[in-house]
C-alpha positions as CSV (number, residue, x, y, z in Angstrom):
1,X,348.2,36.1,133.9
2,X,346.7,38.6,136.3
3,X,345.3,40.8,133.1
4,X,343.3,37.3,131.9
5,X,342.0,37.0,135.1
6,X,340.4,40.1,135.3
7,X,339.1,39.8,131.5
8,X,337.7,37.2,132.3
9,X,336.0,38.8,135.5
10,X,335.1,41.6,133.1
11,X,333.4,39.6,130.9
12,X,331.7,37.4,133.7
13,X,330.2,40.5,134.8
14,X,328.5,41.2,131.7
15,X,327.1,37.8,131.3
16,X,325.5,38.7,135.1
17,X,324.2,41.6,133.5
18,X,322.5,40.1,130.6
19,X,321.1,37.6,132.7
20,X,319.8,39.6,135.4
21,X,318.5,42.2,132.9
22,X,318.2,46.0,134.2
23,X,314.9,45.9,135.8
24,X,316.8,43.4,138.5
25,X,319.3,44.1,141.3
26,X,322.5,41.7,141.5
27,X,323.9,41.5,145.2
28,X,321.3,44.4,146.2
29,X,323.3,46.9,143.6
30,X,321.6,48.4,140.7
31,X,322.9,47.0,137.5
32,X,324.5,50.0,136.3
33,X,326.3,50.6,139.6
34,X,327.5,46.9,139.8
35,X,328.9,47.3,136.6
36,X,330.7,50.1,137.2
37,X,332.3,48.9,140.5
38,X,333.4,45.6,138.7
39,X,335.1,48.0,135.7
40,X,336.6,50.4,138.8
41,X,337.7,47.2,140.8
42,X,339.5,45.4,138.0
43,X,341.2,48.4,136.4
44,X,342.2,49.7,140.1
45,X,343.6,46.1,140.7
46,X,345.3,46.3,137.4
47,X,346.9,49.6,138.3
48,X,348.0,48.3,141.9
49,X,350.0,45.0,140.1
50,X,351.2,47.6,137.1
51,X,352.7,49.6,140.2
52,X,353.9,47.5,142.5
53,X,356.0,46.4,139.3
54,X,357.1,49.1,137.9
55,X,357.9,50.7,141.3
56,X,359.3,47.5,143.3
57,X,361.5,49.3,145.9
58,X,360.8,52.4,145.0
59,X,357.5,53.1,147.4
60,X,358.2,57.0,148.4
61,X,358.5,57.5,144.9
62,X,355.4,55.6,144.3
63,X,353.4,57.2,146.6
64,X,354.4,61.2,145.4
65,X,353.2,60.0,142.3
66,X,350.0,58.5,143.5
67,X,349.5,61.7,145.4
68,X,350.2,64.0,142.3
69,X,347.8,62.0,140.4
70,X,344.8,62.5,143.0
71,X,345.2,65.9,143.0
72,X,345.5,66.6,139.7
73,X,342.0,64.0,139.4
74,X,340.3,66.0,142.6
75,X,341.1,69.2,140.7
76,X,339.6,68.1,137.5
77,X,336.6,67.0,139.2
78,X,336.3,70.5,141.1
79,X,336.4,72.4,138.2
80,X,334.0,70.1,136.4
81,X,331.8,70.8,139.4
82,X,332.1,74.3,139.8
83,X,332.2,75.4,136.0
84,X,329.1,77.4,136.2
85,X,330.4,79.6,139.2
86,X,333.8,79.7,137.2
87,X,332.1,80.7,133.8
88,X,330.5,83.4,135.5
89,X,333.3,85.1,136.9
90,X,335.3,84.8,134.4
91,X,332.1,86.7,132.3
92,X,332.2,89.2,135.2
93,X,336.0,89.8,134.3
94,X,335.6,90.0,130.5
95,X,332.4,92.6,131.1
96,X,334.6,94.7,132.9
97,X,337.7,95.0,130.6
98,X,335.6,95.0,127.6
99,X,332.7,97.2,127.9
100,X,329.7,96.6,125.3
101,X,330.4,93.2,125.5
102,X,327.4,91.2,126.1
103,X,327.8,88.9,128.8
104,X,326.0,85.5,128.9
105,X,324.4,83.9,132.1
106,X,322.2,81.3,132.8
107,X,318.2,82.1,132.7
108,X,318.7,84.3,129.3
109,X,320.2,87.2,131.1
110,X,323.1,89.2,129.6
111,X,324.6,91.8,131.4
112,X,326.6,95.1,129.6
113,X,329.4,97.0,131.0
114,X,329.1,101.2,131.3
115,X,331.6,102.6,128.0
116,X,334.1,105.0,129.1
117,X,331.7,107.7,127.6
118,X,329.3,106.9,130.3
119,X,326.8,105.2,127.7
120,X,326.0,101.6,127.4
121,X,326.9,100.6,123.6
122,X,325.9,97.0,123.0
123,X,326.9,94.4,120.6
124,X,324.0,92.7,118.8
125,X,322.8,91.7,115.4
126,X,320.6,92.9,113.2
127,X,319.0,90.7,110.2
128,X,321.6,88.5,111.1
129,X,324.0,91.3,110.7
130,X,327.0,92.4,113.7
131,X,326.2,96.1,114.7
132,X,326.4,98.1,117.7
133,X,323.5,99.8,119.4
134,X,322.9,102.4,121.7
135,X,320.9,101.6,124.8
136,X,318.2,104.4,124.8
137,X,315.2,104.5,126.7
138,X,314.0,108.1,125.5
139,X,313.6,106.3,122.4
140,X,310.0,105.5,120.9
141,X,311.4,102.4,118.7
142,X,314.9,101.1,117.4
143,X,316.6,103.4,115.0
144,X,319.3,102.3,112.3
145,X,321.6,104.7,110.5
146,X,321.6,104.5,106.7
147,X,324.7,102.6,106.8
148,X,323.5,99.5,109.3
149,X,320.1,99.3,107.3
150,X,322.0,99.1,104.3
151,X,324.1,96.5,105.8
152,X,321.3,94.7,107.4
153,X,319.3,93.8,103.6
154,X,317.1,97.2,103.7
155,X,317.6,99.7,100.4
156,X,317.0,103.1,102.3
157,X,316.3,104.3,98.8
158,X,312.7,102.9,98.6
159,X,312.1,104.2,102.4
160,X,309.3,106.9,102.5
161,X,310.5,109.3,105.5
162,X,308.2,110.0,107.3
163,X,307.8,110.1,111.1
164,X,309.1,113.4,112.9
165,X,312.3,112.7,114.8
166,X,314.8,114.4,117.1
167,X,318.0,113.4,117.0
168,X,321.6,115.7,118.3
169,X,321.3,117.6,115.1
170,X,318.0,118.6,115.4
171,X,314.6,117.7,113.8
172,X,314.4,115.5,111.2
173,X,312.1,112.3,109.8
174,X,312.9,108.7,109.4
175,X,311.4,105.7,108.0
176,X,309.1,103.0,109.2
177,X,310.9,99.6,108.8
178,X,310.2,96.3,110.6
179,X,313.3,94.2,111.0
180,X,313.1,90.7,110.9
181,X,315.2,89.7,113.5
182,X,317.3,92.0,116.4
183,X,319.7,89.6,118.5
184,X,321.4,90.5,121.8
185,X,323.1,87.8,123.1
186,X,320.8,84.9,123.8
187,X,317.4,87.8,123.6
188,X,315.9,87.6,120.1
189,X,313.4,89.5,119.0
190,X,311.5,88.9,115.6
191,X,309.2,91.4,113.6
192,X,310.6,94.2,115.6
193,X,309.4,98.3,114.4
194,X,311.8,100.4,113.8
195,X,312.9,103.6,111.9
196,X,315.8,104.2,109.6
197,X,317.4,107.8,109.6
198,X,318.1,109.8,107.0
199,X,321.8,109.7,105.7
200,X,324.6,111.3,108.2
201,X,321.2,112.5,110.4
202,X,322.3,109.8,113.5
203,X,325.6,109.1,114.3
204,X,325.0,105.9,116.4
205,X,321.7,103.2,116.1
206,X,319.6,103.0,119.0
207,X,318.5,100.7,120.9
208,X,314.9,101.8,121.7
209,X,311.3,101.0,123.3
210,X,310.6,99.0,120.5
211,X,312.6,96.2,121.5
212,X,313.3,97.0,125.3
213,X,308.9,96.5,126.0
214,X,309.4,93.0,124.7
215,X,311.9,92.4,127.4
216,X,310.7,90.8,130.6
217,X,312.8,93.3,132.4
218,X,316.0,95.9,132.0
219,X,317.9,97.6,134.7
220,X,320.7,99.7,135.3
221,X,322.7,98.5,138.1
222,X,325.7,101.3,138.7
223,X,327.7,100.8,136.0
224,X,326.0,97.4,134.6
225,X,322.7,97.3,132.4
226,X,321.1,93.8,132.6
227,X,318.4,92.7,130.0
228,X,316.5,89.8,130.6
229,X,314.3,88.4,127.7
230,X,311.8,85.9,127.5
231,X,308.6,88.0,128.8
């Protein structure tokens, strides 16, 4: 009896609401937020007689549960409130037991941690291809090894080498390329110069001035590098 009662207060409540039309108030309430304490009422009163049946005599028991359930719905609601500040700690966590990991926050930043080598090796792509990169600012552009150009659509064997490079081996030349797309994180960058080495002449790719100028800023922050795009 008591559920028809408020089905039918439900649906009187709607009826309101298509009479009044949203660009009215109905007993000084906004129509959205008269609606919704007519749903809350009638399912809270719903809940109250469900309870007081299924818990006749049984009130301490009753009111643990009522308790367990409001904390269980406050903590829900916290974390639904807070889930920025939780994200980004729990980024801050993963960039310090995963170094090279780029690390998403909001406004397009990514931060990287410091390798255990002391270098900052970051994960980006390149063509649409996963490599890793070497953050280096004594470096004119972006250089690929044979093996990431290879893997990113370009056929080193139609390169002409070159431009004059020095690299831990010594001099050497590489080839102009322009890559279509380089990715870190959120930061994409598209028609970017670079050079491709000559085979086993660079043992890691390098992320260079090329791509860093575009950047609306890059720091190193003790042992964090932070790359902000969008210049």
């Amino acid at each position: 009896m008591l559920a028809l009662i408020l089905l039918i207060v439900v649906i009187a409540a709607m009826v309101i609401l298509v009479i009044f039309g949203e660009g009215e108030t109905i007993a000084g309430l906004e129509p959205s937020l008269f609606a919704s304490l007519v749903s809350a009422s009638a399912f809270g009163v719903l809940a109250l007689s469900w309870g007081s049946d299924e818990f006749r005599g049984k009130w301490r028991e009753a009111a643990r549960n009522a308790a367990i359930w409001l904390l269980i719905t406050f903590g829900l609601l916290a974390a639904y409130a807070y889930r920025f500040e939780f994200q980004d700690v729990a980024n801050r966590v993963l960039a310090e037991v995963a170094p090279g990991r780029v690390v998403m926050a909001r406004g397009g930043e990514v931060t990287i941690a410091r390798s255990g080598s002391g270098s900052f090796i970051i994960a980006g792509k390149v063509n649409g291809r996963e490599t890793r990169l070497l953050f280096d600012t004594g470096a004119s552009a972006v250089v690929l090894t044979d093996a990431t150009a290879r893997a990113a659509g370009i056929d080193p064997d139609t390169l002409r080498y070159s431009v004059p490079v020095s690299t831990a081996n010594g001099r050497t030349t590489a080839a102009p390329v322009r890559l279509d797309r380089l990715e870190i994180g959120p930061i994409s960058e598209t028609s970017v110069q670079a050079l491709v080495a000559r085979p086993g002449a660079l043992g890691e790719n390098l992320l260079g001035m090329s791509f860093l100028e575009r950047l609306q800023s890059y720091q190193v922050s003790e042992d964090k590098l932070v790359l902000r795009g969008g210049r």
